[in-house]
C-alpha positions as CSV (number, residue, x, y, z in Angstrom):
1,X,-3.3,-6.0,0.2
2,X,-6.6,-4.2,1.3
3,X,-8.7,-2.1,-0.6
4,X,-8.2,1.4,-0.1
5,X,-11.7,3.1,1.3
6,X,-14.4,4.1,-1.6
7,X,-13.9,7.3,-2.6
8,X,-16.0,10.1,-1.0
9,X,-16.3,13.7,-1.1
10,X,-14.9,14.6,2.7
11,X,-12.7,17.5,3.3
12,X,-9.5,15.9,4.8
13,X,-9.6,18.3,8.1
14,X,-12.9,16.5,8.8
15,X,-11.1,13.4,8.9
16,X,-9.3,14.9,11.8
17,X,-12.2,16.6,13.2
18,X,-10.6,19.8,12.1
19,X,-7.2,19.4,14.4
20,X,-4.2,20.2,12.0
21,X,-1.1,19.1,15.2
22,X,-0.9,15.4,16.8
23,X,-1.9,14.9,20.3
24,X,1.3,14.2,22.1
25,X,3.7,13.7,20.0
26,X,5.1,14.6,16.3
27,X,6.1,12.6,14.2
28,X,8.6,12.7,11.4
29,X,7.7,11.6,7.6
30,X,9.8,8.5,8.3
31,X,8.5,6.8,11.3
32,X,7.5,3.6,11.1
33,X,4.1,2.0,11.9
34,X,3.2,-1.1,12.7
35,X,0.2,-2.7,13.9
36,X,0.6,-3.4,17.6
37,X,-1.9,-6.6,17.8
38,X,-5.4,-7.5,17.0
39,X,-7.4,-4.7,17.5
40,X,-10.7,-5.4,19.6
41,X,-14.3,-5.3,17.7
42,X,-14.9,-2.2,20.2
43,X,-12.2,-0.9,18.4
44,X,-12.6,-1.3,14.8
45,X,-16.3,-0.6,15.4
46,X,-15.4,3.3,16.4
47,X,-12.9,3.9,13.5
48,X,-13.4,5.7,10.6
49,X,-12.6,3.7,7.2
50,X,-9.2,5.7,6.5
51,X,-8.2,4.7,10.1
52,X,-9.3,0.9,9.1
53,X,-7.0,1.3,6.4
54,X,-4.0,2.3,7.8
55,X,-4.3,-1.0,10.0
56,X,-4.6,-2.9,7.2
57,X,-1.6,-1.1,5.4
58,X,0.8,-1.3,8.9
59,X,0.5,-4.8,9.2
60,X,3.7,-4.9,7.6
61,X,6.3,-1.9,8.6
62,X,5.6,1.4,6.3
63,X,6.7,5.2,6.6
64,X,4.1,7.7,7.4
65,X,4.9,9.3,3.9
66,X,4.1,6.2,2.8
67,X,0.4,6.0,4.1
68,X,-0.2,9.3,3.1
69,X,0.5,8.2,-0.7
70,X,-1.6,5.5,-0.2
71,X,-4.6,7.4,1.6
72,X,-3.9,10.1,-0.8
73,X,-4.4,12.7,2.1
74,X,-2.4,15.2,2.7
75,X,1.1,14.6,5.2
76,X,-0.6,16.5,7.9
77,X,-3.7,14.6,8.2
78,X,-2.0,11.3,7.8
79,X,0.5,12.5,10.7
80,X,-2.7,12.8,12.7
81,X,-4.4,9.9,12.3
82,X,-1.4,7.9,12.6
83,X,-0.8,10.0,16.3
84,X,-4.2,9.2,17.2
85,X,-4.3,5.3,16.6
86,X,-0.7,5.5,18.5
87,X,-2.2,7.1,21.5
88,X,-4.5,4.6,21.3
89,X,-2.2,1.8,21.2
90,X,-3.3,0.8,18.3
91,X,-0.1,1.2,16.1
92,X,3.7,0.8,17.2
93,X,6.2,3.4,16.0
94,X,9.6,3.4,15.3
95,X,12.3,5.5,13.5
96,X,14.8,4.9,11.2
97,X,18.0,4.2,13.0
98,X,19.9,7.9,11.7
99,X,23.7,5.7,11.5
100,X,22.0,3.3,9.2
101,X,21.0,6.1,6.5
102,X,23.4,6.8,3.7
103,X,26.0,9.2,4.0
104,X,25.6,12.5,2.3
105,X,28.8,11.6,0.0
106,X,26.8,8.1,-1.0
107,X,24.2,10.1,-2.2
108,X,25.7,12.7,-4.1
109,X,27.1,10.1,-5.9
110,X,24.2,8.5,-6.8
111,X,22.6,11.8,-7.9
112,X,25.5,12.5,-10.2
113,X,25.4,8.6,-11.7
114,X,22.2,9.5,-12.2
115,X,22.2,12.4,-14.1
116,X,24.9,10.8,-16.1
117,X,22.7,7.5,-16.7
């Protein structure tokens, strides 16, 4: 797994350059990333190191929510970095299929066996 990026004192809207909404589209806590290829040198050359590491962490599938625990940036920001390396085409998105998610009966189950356990 890669190393996250050294620690540095930079205000997480910088890492946005101060934009708090995606371009284009928004995306839910659960989309998926992927990588989508080999990103040029061009490319890695002009992003910024938590941008490097959310490559690095969607070459296997992962949830937005996800990154952002990882990154340890807030939802928003990780929302729009991830939105900005998808316009980019530099991650592939996906969504969880909403008919394979438990039902809400499942999972009140499990809450109660839980709070019995």
């Amino acid at each position: 797994m890669a190393e996250p990026p050294k620690p540095r004192f930079v205000r997480q809207f910088m890492l946005t350059g101060g934009r708090t909404r995606s371009i284009g589209i928004d995306l839910p806590l659960d989309a998926l990333v992927e990588t989508a290829g080999t990103p040029s040198r061009e490319d890695m050359a002009s992003l910024n190191p938590e941008e490097r590491h959310i490559l690095e962490l969607a070459r296997a599938t992962i949830s937005i929510a996800e990154i952002g625990a990882h990154l340890g940036v807030h939802l928003g920001i990780t929302r729009v970095l991830v939105s900005d390396l998808a316009n980019r085409r530099l991650v592939a998105l996906g969504t969880i299929d909403p008919s394979s998610r438990p039902s809400l009966t499942s999972l009140e189950k499990l809450f109660d066996d839980l709070i019995d356990y």
